[in-house]
N, C-alpha and C positions, 0 to 999 in steps of 0.2 A: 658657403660652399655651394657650388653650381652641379645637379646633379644632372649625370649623361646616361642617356639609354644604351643601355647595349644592343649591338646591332647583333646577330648571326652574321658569321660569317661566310658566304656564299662562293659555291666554287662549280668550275665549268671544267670535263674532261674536252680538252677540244680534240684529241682522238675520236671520241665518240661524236663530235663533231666532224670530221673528218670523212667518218665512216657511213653516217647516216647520210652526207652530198655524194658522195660516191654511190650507194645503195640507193638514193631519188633518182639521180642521172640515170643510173643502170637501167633498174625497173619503168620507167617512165620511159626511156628508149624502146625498149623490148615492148611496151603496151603500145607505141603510136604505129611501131614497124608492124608488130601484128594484127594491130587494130582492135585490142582487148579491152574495150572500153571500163570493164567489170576491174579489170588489173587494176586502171587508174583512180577509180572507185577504193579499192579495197587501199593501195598507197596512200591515199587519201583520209582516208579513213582513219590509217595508223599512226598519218602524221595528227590530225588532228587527237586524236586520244592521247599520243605522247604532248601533246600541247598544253590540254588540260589537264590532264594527271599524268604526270613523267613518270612516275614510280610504276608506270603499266603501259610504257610505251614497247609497242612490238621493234620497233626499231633497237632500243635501246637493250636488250634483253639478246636481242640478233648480236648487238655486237658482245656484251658480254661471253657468250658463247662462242664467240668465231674469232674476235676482234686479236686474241693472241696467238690464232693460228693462221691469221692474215700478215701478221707480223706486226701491228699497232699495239706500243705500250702509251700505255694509261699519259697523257701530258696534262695534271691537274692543275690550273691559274687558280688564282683569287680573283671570281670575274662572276658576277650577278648572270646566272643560267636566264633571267627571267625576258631578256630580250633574243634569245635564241629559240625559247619557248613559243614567243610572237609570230617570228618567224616560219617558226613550223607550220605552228596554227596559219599561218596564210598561205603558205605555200599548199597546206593540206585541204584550204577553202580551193585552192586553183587547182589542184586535180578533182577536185570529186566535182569541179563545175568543167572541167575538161572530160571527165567521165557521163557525165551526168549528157553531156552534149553531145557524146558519140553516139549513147542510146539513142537520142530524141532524132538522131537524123541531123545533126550540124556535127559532122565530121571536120571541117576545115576552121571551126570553134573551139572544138576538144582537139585540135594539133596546135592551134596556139597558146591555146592555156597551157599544154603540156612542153610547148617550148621556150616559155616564156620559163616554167619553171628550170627545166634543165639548164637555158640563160644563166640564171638568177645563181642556182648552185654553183654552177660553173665560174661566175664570176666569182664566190663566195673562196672557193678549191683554189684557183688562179691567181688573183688578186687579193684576198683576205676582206675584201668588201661587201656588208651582208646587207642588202638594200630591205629585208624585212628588220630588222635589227633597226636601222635608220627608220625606218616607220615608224619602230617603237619610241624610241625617244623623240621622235614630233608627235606622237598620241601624248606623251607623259609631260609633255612642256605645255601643249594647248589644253590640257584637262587640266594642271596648273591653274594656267592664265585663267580658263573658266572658274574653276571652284574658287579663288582667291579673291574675285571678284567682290 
């Protein structure tokens, strides 16, 4: 008898996905128009803490509180959260280095960062194409290839 590990089985609200590219587009517009470098910082911020530990992402908790009187129910897949989580985390590196760069005096650094990310979600909302997501699985195939070595 061949014995099989159990997996967990993992599951993604793409609503709260949904909700959190609509909520980066928004706030990252409102910080480049006004120039609120600190904005893009503190976005940043969120995203990356919801990256590392989702159970305390400020994003995440925004929608739970708002999300059903935005009109989004819950649309739960069987679909591994853990390359949406990457995502984050990169997108949340590209604002706080867009934030980071307004302070320092390269304002025309911290508008591309910041539109690179609005880009990226936008294409995510539009398209259904999450180019951090795609990242992930080329990091998880070439640390493969590495460690198997």
């Amino acid at each position: 008898m061949i014995a099989t590990a159990s997996v967990p089985s993992a599951s993604t609200d793409l609503s709260a996905l949904k909700f959190n590219q609509y909520a980066v587009i928004g706030v990252t517009v409102l910080a480049l128009i006004s120039g609120l470098s600190a904005l893009t910082l503190i976005l940043g911020a969120a995203m990356l803490l919801g990256a590392i530990r989702p159970e305390l992402s400020p994003l995440r908790a925004a929608y739970r509180m708002s999300g059903r009187r935005l009109g989004l129910r819950p649309e739960v897949v069987a679909e591994d959260p853990r390359a949406h989580h990457f995502a984050q985390g990169v997108g949340g590196v590209f604002l706080l280095a867009s934030g980071l760069s307004g302070l320092a005096g390269l304002p025309l650094l911290g508008l591309g960062l910041g539109l690179a990310v609005i880009a990226l979600a936008g294409l995510n909302l539009s398209q259904k194409i999450c180019v951090g997501c795609l990242l992930y699985f080329q990091y998880r195939r070439l640390r493969y290839a590495v460690l198997s070595r």
